[in-house]
SERO-4910 file (N, C-alpha, C, O; in steps of 0.05 Angstrom, whole numbers):
BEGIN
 pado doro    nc1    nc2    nc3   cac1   cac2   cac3    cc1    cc2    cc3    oc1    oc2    oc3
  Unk    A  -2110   2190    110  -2098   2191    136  -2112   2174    156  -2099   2162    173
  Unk    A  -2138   2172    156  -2160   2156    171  -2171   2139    164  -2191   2130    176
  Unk    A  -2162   2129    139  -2169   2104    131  -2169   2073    139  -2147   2065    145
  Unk    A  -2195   2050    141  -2183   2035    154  -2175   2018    138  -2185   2015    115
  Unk    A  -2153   2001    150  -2138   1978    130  -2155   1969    118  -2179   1973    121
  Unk    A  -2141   1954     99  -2163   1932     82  -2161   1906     95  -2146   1901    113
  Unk    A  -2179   1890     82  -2179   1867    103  -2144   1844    105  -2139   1827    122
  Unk    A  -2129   1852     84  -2105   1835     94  -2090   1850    106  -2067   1842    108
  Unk    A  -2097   1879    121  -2068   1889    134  -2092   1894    165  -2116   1900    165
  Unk    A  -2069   1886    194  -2095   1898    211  -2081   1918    226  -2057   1921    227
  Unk    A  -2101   1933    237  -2098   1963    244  -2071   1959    266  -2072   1937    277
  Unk    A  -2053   1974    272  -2023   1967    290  -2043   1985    314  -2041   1976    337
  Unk    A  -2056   2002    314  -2054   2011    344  -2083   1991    354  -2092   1996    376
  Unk    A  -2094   1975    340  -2109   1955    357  -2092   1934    361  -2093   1919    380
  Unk    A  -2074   1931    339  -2058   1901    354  -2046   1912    379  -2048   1895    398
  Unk    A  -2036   1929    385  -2016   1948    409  -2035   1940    433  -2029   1925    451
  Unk    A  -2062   1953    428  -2079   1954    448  -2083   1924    456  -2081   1917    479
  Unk    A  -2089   1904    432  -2092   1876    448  -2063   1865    454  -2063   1849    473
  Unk    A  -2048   1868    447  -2013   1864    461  -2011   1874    494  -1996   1865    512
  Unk    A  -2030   1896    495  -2021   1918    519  -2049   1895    539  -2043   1888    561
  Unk    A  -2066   1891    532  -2087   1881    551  -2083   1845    558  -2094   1832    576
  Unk    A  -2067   1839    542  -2062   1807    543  -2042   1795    560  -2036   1771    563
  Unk    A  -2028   1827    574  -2001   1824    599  -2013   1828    622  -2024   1848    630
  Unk    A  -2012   1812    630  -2030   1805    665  -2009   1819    682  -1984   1819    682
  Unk    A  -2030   1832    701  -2012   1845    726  -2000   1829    746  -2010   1807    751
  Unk    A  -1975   1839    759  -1959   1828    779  -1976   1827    803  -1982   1846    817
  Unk    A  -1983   1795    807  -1996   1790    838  -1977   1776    861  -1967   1754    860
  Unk    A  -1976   1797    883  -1964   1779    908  -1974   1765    917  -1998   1770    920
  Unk    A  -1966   1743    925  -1987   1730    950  -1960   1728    982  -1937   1720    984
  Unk    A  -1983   1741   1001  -1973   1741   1026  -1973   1717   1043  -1994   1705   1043
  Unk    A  -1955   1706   1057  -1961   1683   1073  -1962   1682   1098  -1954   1663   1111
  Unk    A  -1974   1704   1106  -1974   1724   1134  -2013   1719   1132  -2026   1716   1153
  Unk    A  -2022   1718   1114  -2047   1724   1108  -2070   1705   1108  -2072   1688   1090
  Unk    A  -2088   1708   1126  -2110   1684   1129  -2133   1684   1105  -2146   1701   1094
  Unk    A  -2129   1658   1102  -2159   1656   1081  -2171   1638   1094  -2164   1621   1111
  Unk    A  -2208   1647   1075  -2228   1636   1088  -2238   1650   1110  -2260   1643   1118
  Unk    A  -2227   1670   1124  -2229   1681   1146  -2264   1693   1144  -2272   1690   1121
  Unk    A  -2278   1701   1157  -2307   1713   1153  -2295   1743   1157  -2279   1750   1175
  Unk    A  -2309   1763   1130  -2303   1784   1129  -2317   1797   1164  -2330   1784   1180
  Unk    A  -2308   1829   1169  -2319   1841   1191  -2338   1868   1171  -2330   1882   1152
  Unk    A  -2353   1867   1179  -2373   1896   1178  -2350   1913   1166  -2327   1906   1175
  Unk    A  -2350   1941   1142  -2335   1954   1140  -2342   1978   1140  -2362   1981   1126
  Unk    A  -2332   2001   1153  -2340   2031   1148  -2318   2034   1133  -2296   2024   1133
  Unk    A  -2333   2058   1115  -2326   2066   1093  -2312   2098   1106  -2322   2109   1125
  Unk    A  -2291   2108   1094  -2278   2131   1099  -2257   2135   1075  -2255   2122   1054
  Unk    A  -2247   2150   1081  -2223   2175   1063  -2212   2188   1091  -2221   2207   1104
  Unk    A  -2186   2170   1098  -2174   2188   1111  -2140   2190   1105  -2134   2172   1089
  Unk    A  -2121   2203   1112  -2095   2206   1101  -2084   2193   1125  -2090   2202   1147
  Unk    A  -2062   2168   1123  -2053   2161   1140  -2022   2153   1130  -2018   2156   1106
  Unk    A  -2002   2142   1146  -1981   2142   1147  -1974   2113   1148  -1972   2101   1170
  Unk    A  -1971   2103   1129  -1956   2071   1135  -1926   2067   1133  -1913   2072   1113
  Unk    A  -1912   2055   1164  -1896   2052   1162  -1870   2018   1162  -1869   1999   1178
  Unk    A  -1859   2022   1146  -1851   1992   1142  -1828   1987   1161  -1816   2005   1174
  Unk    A  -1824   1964   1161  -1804   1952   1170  -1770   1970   1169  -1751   1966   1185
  Unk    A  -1770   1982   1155  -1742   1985   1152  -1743   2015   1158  -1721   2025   1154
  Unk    A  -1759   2030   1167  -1769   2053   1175  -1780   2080   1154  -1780   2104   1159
  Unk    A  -1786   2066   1135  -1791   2082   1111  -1818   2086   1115  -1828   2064   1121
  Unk    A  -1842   2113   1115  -1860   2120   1114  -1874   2125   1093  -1861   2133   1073
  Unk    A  -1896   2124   1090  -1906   2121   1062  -1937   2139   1070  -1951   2136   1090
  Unk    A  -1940   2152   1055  -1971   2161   1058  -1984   2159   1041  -1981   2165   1018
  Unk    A  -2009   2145   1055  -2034   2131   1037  -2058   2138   1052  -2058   2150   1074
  Unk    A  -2083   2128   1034  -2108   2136   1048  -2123   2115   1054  -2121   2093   1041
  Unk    A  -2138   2118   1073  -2148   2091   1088  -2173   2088   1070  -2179   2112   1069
  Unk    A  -2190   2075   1055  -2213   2074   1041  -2230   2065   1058  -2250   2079   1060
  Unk    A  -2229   2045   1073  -2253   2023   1094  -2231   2015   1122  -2208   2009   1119
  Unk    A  -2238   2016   1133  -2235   1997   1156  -2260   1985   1181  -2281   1995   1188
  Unk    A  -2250   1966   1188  -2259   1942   1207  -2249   1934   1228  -2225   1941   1232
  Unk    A  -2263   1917   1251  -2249   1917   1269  -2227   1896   1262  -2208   1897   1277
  Unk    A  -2226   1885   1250  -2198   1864   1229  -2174   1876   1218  -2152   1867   1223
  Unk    A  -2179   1896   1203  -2167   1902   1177  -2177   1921   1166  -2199   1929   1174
  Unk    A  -2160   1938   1138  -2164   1962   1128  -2154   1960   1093  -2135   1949   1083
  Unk    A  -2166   1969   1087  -2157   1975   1056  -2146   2008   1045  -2159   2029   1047
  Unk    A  -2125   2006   1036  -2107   2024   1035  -2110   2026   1004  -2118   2011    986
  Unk    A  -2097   2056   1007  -2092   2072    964  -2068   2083    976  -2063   2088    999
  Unk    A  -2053   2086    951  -2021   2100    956  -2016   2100    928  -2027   2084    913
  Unk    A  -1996   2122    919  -1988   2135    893  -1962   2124    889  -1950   2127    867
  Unk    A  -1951   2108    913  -1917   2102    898  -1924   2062    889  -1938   2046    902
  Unk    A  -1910   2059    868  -1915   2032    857  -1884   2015    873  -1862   2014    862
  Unk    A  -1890   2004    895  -1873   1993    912  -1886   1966    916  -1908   1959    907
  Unk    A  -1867   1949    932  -1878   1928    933  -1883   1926    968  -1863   1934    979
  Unk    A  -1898   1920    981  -1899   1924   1014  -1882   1898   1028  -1873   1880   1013
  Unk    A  -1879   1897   1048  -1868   1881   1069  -1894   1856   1071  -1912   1854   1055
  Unk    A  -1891   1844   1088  -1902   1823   1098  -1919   1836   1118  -1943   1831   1119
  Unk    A  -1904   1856   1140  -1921   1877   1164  -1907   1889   1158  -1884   1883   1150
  Unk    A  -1920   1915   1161  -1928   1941   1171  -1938   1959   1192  -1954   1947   1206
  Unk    A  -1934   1982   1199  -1946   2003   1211  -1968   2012   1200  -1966   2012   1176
  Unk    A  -1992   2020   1209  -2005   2035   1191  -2013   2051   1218  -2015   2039   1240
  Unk    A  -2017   2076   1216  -2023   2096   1238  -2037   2125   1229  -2026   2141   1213
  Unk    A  -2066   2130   1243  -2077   2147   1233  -2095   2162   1261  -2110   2148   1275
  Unk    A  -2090   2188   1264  -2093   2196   1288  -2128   2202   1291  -2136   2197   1314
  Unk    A  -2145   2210   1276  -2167   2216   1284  -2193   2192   1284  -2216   2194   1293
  Unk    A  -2179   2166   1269  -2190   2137   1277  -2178   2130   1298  -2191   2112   1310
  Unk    A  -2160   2137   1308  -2144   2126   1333  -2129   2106   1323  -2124   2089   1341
  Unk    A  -2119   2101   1303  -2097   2078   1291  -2073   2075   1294  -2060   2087   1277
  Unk    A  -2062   2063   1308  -2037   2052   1307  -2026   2022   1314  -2022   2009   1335
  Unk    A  -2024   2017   1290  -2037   1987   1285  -2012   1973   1273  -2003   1982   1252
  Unk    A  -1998   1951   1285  -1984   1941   1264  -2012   1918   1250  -2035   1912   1258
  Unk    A  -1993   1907   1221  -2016   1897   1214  -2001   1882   1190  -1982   1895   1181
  Unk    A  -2004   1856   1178  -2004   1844   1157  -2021   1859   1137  -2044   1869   1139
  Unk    A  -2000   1858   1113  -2007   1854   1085  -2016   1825   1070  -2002   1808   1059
  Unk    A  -2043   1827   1075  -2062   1809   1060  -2064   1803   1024  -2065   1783   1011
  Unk    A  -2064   1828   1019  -2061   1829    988  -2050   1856    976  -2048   1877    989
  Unk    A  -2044   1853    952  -2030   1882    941  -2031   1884    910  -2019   1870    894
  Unk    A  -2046   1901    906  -2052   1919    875  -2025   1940    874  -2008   1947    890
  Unk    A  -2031   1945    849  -2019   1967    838  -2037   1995    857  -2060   2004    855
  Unk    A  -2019   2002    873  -2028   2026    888  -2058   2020    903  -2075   2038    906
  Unk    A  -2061   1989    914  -2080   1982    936  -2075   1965    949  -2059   1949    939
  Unk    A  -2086   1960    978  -2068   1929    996  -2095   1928   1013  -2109   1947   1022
  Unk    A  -2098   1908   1016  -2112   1898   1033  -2091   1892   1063  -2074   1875   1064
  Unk    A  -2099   1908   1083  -2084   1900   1123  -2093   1876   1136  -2104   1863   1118
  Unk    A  -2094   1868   1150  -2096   1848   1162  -2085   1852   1199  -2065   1840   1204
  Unk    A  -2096   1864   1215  -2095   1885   1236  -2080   1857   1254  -2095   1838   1260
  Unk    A  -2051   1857   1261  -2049   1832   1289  -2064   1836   1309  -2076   1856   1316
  Unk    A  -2063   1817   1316  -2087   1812   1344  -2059   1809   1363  -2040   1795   1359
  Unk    A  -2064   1830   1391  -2051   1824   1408  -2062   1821   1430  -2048   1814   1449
***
């Protein structure tokens, strides 16, 4: 039952596994978003905040770091974000619109407008 192949047959759940690691993830790129820019100092936190998009849909995520620039966000729904955003969190004092700089599977880098 646990036997491993012999050398002309090769094992199917390692070919699976290198089939499954050889599919590159879906990257956006934003064009709202500065590069090159010099990062800002970041504090580190865990807080629960509320991002809201464009079309008035709310989303709750957690703030990981923020700066006086920008913030890096975690969220559980696999969506794709807007260009801007809301992001608003009451005990940082946030209410921020803000560009989406970058975006993972359930992470985004903000990009805070300057007004």
């Amino acid at each position: 039952m646990f036997k491993k192949p012999g050398p002309d047959k090769l094992d199917p759940l390692a070919q699976r596994m290198r089939k499954i690691a050889d599919v590159s993830h879906e990257e956006t790129t934003y064009k709202a978003a500065t590069t090159n820019a010099k990062r800002s100092d970041r504090k580190s936190t865990f807080k629960a905040a509320t991002l809201t998009l464009i079309s008035g849909e709310r989303i709750d995520v957690v703030v990981k770091n923020v700066s006086e620039t920008g913030a890096r966000i975690e969220f559980l729904r696999d969506i794709s974000l807007p260009d801007r955003v809301l992001l608003s969190e009451p005990t940082l004092r946030l209410r921020l619109w803000a560009y989406v700089a970058w975006q993972e599977r359930g992470k985004a880098g903000l990009e805070f407008v300057k007004t």
